[in-house]
N, C-alpha and C positions, 0 to 999 in steps of 0.2 A: 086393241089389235087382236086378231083371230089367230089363234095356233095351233098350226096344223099337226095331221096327225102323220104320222109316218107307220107304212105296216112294211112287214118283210116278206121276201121272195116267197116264201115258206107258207105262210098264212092266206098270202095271193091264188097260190097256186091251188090250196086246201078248200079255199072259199069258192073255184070256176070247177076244182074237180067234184063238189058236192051236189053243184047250178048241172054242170054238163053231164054226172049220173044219174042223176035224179033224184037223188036224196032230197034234194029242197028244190023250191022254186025262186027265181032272183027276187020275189020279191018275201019270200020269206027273210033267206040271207040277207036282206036289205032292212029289213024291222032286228033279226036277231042280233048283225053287227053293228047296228046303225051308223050304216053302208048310202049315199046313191046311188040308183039303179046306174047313173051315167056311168060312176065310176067301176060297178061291176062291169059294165058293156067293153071300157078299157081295157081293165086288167084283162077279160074275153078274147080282145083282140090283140093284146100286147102278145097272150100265151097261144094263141093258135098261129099268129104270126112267124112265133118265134125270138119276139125285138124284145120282150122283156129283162130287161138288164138288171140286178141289184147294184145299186151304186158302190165303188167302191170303201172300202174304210178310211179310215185315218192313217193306219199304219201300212195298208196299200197305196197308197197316195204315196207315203215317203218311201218307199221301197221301192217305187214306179222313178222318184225320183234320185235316188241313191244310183238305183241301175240305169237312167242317163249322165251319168255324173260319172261312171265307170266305164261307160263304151266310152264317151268321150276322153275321158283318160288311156284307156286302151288305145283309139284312133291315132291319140298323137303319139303315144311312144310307140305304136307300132312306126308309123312315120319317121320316127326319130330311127331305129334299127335301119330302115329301107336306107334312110341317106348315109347311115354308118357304114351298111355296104357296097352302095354304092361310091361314100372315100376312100375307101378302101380299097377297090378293084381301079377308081381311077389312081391313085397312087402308087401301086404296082404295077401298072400299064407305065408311068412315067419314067417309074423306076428302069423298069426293060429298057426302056426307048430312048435313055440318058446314057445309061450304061457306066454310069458315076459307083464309084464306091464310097459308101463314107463311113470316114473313119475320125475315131476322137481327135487327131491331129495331126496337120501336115509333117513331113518328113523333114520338109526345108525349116521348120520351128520346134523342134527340137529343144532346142537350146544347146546343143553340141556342137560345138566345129566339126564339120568335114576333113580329114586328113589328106 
């Protein structure tokens, strides 16, 4: 099975900046890194483009994930506040409109006779 190589952002970018000042020719770069021409033409067009990405890490990957895992926890208790305030203003709105007092215990339960 064939295994591949992996280069980084850094060495890409060193290798089209050497091609595109002149320092070398692609097919120099192409004998000295032993490079294909194809994939210089890529990495060429990935960085004039602009689309060149380095993939994330490992430890970006979970940080990527930690931080969806905190908005969504954020989402809902913000959620949860919104309906806290809103029982809270409908339970004082009832309040008003009742016009009820309440208190630990009625008058007629006492437990005292009336004189």
């Amino acid at each position: 099975m064939k295994k591949y190589r992996h280069f980084d952002e850094d060495f890409k970018r060193e290798v089209v900046f050497r091609i595109d000042s002149g320092v070398m020719t692609k097919a120099q770069a192409s004998r000295e890194y032993n490079l294909s021409s194809s994939l210089i033409d890529r990495w060429q067009k990935q960085i004039h483009d602009g689309s060149m990405r380095s993939s994330p890490s490992a430890r970006e990957k979970q940080l990527e994930r930690e931080l969806e895992m905190y908005k969504k926890k954020v989402g809902e208790l913000s959620m949860q506040v919104d309906l806290l305030k809103k029982l809270k203003e409908f339970s004082a709105s009832m309040r008003r409109l009742n016009g009820y007092v309440v208190t630990g215990k009625l008058a007629g339960q006492s437990g005292k006779d009336a004189k």
